[in-house]
N, C-alpha and C positions, 0 to 999 in steps of 0.2 A: 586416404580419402577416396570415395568412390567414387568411377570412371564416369558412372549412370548419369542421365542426364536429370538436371534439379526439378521440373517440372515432372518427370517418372517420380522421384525421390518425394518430395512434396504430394504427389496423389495419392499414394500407396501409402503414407503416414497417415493420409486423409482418413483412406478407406478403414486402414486399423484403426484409427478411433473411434469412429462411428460406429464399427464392428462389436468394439471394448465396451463405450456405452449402450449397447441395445440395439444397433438397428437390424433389422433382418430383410427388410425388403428395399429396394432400391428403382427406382422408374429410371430408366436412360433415354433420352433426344439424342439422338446424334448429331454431329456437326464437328467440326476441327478444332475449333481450342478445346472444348473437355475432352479431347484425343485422349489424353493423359490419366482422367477420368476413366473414360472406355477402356481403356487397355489394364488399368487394376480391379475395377470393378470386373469385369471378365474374367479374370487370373483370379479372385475372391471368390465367385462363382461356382469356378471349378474347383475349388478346394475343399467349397462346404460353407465360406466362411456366411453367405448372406446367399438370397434371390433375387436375380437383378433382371430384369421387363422391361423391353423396350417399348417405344410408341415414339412415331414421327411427328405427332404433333403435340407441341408443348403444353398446350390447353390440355387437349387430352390426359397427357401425362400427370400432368398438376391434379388433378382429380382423382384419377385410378391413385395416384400417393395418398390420397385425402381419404378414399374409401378402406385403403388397408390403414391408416393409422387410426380411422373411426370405429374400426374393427373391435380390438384389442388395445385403444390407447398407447400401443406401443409405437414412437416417433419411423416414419415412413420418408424416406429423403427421394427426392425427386435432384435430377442432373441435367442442366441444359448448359448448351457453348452461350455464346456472348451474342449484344445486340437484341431484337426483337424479339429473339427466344425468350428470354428473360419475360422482358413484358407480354408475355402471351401465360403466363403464370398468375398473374395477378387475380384474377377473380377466384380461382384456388385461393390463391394465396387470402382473402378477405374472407373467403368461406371460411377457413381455418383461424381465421382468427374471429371471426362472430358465433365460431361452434365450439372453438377452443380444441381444435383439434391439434395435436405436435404431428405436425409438416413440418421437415426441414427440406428446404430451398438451398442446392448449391450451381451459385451459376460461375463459368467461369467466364473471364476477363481477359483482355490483353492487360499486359505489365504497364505500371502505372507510365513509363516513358512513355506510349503510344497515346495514350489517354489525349483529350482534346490537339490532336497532332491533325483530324481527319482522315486516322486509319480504320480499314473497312471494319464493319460490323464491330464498330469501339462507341461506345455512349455512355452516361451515365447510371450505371448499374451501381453506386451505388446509393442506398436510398430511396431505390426506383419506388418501392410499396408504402413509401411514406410512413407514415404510426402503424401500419398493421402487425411487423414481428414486433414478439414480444424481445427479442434479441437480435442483433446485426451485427456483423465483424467482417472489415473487407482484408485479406492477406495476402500482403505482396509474394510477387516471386519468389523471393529468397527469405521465405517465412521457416526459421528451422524448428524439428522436428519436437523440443519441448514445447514452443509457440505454440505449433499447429495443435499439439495435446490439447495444451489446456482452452485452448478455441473452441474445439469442440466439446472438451467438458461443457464449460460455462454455457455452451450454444442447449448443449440437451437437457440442461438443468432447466432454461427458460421453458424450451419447447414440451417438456412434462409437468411445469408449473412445480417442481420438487421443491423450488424456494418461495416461490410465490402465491403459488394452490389457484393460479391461474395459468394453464396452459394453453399452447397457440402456434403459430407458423414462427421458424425463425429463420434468418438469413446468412449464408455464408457465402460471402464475393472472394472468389479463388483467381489470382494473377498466375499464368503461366507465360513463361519467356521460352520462346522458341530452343532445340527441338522439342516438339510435341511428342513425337515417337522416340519409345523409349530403348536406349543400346541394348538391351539384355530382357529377355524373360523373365517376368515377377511371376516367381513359384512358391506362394506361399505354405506355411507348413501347419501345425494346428491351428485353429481357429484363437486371437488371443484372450485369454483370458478377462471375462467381465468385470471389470471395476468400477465398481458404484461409488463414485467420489461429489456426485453430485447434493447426493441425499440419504441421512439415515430414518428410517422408518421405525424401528424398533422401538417401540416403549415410548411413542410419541414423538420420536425423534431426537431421542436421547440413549447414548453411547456409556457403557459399562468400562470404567477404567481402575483397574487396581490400584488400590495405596502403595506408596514407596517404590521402588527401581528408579533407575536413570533418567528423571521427566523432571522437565522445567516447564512452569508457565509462563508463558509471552505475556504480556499487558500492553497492548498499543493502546491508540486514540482510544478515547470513549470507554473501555472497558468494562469498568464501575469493579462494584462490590465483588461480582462475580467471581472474577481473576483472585480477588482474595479470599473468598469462601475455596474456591477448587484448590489452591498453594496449599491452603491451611488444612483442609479436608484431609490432602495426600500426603501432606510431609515433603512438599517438594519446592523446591526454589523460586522466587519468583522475579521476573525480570521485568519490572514498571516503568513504562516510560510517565514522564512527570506530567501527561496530562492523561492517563489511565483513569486517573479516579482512583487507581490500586497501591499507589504507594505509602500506605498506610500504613502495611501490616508490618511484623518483624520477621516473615518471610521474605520481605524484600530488599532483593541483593544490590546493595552500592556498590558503584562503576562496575556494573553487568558486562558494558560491552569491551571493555579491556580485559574480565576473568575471561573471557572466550576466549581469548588464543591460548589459555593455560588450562582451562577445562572444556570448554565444548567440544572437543574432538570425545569426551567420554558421556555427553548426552544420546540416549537412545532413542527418547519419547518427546513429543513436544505438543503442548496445548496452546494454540495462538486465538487469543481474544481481545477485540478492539480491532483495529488500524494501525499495525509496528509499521514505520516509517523510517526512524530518524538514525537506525546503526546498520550500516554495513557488515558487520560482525555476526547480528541478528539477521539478515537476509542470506546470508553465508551459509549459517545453521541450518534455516528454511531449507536452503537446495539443498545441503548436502547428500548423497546417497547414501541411505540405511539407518536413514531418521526417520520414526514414525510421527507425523504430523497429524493433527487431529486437529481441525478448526473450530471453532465453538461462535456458533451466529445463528441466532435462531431465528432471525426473519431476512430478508433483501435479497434479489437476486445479483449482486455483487456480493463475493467475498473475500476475504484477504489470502491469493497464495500466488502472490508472484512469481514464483518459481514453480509450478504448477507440480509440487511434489504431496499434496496432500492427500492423505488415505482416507480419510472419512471429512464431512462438512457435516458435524450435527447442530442441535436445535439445543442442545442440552448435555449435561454430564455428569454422571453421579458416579461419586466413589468409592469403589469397594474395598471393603477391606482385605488389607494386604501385608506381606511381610516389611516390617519396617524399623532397622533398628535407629532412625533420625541419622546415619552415619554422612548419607549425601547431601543432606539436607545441612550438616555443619561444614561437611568441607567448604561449601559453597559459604556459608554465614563467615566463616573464618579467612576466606579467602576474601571476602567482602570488606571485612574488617582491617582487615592489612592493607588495601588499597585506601580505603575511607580513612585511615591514616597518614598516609602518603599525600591525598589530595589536602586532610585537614593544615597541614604542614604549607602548602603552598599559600602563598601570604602576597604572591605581587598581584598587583592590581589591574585584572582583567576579566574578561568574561564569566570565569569560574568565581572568581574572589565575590565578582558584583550579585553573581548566581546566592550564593551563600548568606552574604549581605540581607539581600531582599528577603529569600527565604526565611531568617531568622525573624528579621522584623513584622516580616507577615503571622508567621508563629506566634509572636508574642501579644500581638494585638488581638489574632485570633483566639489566642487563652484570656484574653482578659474579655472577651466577650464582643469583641468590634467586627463588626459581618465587613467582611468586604470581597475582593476577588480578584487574582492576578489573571495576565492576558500576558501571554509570550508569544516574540516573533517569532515567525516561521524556519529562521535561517538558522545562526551562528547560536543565537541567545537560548533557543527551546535544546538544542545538544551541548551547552553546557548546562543549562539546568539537569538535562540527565544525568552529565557526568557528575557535577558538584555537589547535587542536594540528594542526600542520603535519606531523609524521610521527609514525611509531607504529615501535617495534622488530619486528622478525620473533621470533615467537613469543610474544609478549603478548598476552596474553587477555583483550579487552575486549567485555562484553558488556553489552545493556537488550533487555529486556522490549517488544520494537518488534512482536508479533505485533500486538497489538490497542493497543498504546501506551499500556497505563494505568499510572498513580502506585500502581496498589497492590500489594502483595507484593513489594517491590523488595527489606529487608533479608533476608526470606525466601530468596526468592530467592540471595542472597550468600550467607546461610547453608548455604543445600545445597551450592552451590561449592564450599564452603570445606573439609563434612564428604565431601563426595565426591573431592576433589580434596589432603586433607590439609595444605593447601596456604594461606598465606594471602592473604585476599582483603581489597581495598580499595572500601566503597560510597563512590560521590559519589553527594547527591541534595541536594535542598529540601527546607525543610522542611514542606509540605504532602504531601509525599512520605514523607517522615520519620515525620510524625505518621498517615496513613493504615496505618502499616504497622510502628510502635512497639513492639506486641507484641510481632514476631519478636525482640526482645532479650531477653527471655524464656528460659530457661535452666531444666529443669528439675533437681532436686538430684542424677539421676541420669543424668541425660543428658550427653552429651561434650562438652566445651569446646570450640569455636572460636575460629581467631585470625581474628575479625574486626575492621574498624577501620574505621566509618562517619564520612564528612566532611561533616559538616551546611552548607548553607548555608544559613543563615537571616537572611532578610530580613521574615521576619514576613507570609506572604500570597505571592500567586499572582502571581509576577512575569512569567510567559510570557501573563499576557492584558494585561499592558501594552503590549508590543511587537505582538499585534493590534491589530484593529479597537475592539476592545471599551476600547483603551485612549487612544483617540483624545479630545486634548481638549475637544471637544464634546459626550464621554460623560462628562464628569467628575463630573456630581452624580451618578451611578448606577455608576460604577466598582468605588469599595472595597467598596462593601454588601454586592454580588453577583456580583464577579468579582476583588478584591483580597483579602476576605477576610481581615481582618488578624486574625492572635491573637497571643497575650502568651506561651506555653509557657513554665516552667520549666523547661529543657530539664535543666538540671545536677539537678535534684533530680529528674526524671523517671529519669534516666540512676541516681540512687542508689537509687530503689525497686528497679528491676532490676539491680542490684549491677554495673552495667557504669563503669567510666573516666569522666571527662568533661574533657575540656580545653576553655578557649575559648582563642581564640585572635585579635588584629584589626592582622596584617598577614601580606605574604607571606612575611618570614623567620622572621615565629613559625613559621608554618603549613609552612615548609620543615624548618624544625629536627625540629618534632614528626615529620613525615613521614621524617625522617632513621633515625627510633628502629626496629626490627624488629618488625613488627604483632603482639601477643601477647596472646592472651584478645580480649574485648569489651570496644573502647571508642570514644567516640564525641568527635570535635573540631569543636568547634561553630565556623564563622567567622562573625559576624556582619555583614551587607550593610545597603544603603541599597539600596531599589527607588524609591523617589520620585521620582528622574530619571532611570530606565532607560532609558525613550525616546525621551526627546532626546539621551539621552548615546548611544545606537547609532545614531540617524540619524544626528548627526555623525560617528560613527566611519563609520559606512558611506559618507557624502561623501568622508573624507577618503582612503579606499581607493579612490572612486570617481576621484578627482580623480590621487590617485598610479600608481593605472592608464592613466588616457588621458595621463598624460604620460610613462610608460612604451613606450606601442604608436603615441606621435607620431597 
């Protein structure tokens, strides 16, 4: 680990990004917190890598930034310390955003502990310019060095409007913790290499990809058709989470996120489309180094790479043809196969079973012509649905609440489907999910009926932190307190306050029958689970998929 101190370390990652994205000219204020600032911007300087211009007054500065990026559209970063400095930028900073000029604004900060303490020149920086950047990002201290990357991607994507086709001033609030001076001389050595990750231009903004080799496509949230025209186009794998839209095709691979520990290490390429959320397996891939990731989002200045490993962010993707003798494309189907066996075998009665359950039943209502729409909750119940349900029909509409992934408003949520859509809809959730959002069964005397029909599974408490860390047996005295959470609900006499249905129900052919019946009004079928051994009972299942794969792929 280096001796250097973090706020050196932190500047100087700073200065290479903005270097890597595009920036050439730099305005400096002086002053003591961006110390840190000064002394790589300096050292960058003299290497070639930018031109960096002082001016003592921030007003000033803010401007002379505004006129060189009005220049050449090319983004102009202006550098002030903390306190009044900041706000003496602001009319820049409005100019640039009523001109659509890319100004980027990096001011620094004391570290979030000084923050409203009454230490000198400490205020509220951040947020100072209200609505004018088109981008804002405040970085602590100890912001490490992939962070600060992809900060500054994202920041100079806004500030050139590459995703928006509206560019403008953006904001970067930089925390430095004391020393400010840095142990050692930053000598940097070639200027680093430009990487356009923000945006592809070419051909409309769409990216040239050969058919066949080492490529899987991702399908998060939302994806639609896309994900499975590009799978199918390439001859490549596809990985659908079950509110994609994508798992339609016969490209896509059951229990995806378990074949990863047996094949991902031999993926090269990766197309990610939608919002991937729900496997750790799949954000693993994401970072790994010497993955080519290509993102596919053709509008929002948000886009999915957590790991901020992505080489290109296009607009679009067409496929070229390529060598392809389908060989990666089966090992994957075959290894899919072998698992999908594995899981179809498991037969007790819990999240996956109930997964399956539903799934079928919706299927088959769906073939006989009956529109309707599942809604899954955010937590335990949308990652078994990944793991258990191997296809989805074309035209079923399964949706969760994956923007920001929370347990609450989910029956709500089904509710508006239901009334917007005339149509009925089926919730899966838990019941910490259930009960977060209980009210929406709620009915007022003159309000319109919905056919909804909510499928509780309740196991009494938080079964998705068992299957974490938090659920490890050496956490066992502090588990249920504060991450199990058990409660006792009456669930049937809750469900008669609110004049809604209640069925229990405790196996899969009650729970198939019931689902047989045509969803009608509100009503709710409770199945009641056993979480106590969820995870020992999924590590073995996961071995035992593990084991059925590698003697699948020899």
């Amino acid at each position: 680990m280096s001796a250097e101190a973090p706020a050196a370390l932190l500047a100087r990652e700073l200065v290479t990004e903005l270097v890597r994205g595009g920036v050439r000219h730099v305005i400096l204020s002086p002053g003591s917190r961006s110390a840190p600032l000064a002394y790589a911007l300096l050292a960058a300087h003299d290497a070639g890598w930018l031109r960096l211009h002082v001016r003592v007054d921030e007003r000033v500065a803010g401007f002379v930034a505004l006129g060189l990026a009005r220049a050449d559209g090319v983004p102009a970063a202006v550098v002030t310390t903390s306190g009044t400095a900041v706000a003496n930028l602001h009319p820049a900073v409005l100019e640039a955003a009523h001109s659509g000029v890319p100004l980027v604004v990096v001011s620094a900060d004391r570290p979030h502990e000084l923050r409203r303490t009454g230490a000198s020149q400490t205020t509220e920086q951040v947020g100072i310019f209200a609505a004018a950047p088109r981008w804002q990002a405040d970085l602590p201290a100890d912001t490490p060095p992939a962070a600060t990357r992809q900060v500054v991607v994202r920041a100079l994507a806004a500030a050139t409007g590459a995703r928006s086709g509206d560019p403008g001033p953006v904001h970067l609030n930089v925390a430095f913790r004391d020393p400010l001076v840095p142990g050692t001389a930053w000598q940097p050595g070639d200027p680093p290499a430009r990487r356009d990750v923000v945006a592809v231009r070419e051909s409309g903004g769409t990216v040239d990809v050969p058919a066949g080799g080492r490529t899987v496509v991702v399908a998060g949230d939302g994806a639609g058709a896309e994900a499975t025209r590009l799978a199918e186009a390439g001859g490549w794998p596809l990985l659908a989470e079950p509110t994609s839209g994508a798992r339609t095709s016969t490209h896509a691979v059951a229990a995806y996120r378990l074949l990863l520990a047996e094949l991902g290490e031999e993926v090269e390429h990766v197309l990610v489309l939608g919002h991937p959320t729900l496997s750790r397996p799949v954000s693993a891939l994401l970072a790994r180094p010497g993955v080519d990731v290509v993102v596919v989002a053709p509008t929002g200045a948000v886009w999915p790479d957590v790991a901020g490993t992505a080489a290109r962010v296009a607009g679009g993707v067409r496929v070229l043809t390529g060598d392809d003798d389908g060989a990666w494309l089966a090992r994957w189907q075959r290894a899919g196969a072998a698992a999908e066996e594995v899981l179809a075998a498991h037969d007790e009665l819990d999240g996956l079973s109930v997964a399956r359950t539903v799934a079928e039943s919706a299927a088959a209502a769906h073939a006989q012509g009956r529109r309707g729409a599942l809604v899954l909750g955010s937590s335990m119940t949308v990652r078994d649905w990944d793991l258990a349900v191997p296809a989805l029909p074309v035209g079923l509409r399964v949706v969760a609440n994956r923007g920001l992934a929370g347990i609450d408003g989910t029956i709500a949520t089904a509710t508006g489907l239901a009334l917007a859509t005339a149509a009925p809809v089926r919730v899966v959730l838990g019941d910490l999910t259930f009960l977060h959002d209980a009210g929406a069964l709620l009915r007022g005397t003159l309000e319109e009926e919905v056919d909804l029909q909510v499928v509780l599974l309740n196991d009494r408490g938080g079964a998705i932190f068992a299957t974490l860390e938090h659920g490890a047996p050496e956490r066992s005295a502090t588990f249920e307190r504060v991450f199990g959470t058990p409660q006792e609900v009456d669930v049937a006499a809750l469900c008669a306050g609110y004049g809604v249905r209640h069925t229990a129900v405790a196996s899969r052919a009650e729970l198939a029958d019931v689902l047989a019946e045509p969803v009608v009004g509100r009503s709710v079928v409770e199945v009641t689970l056993d979480r106590t051994q969820l995870r020992d009972q999924r590590e073995r299942l996961a071995e035992r998929v593990g084991r059925a794969v590698r003697r699948e792929l020899g």
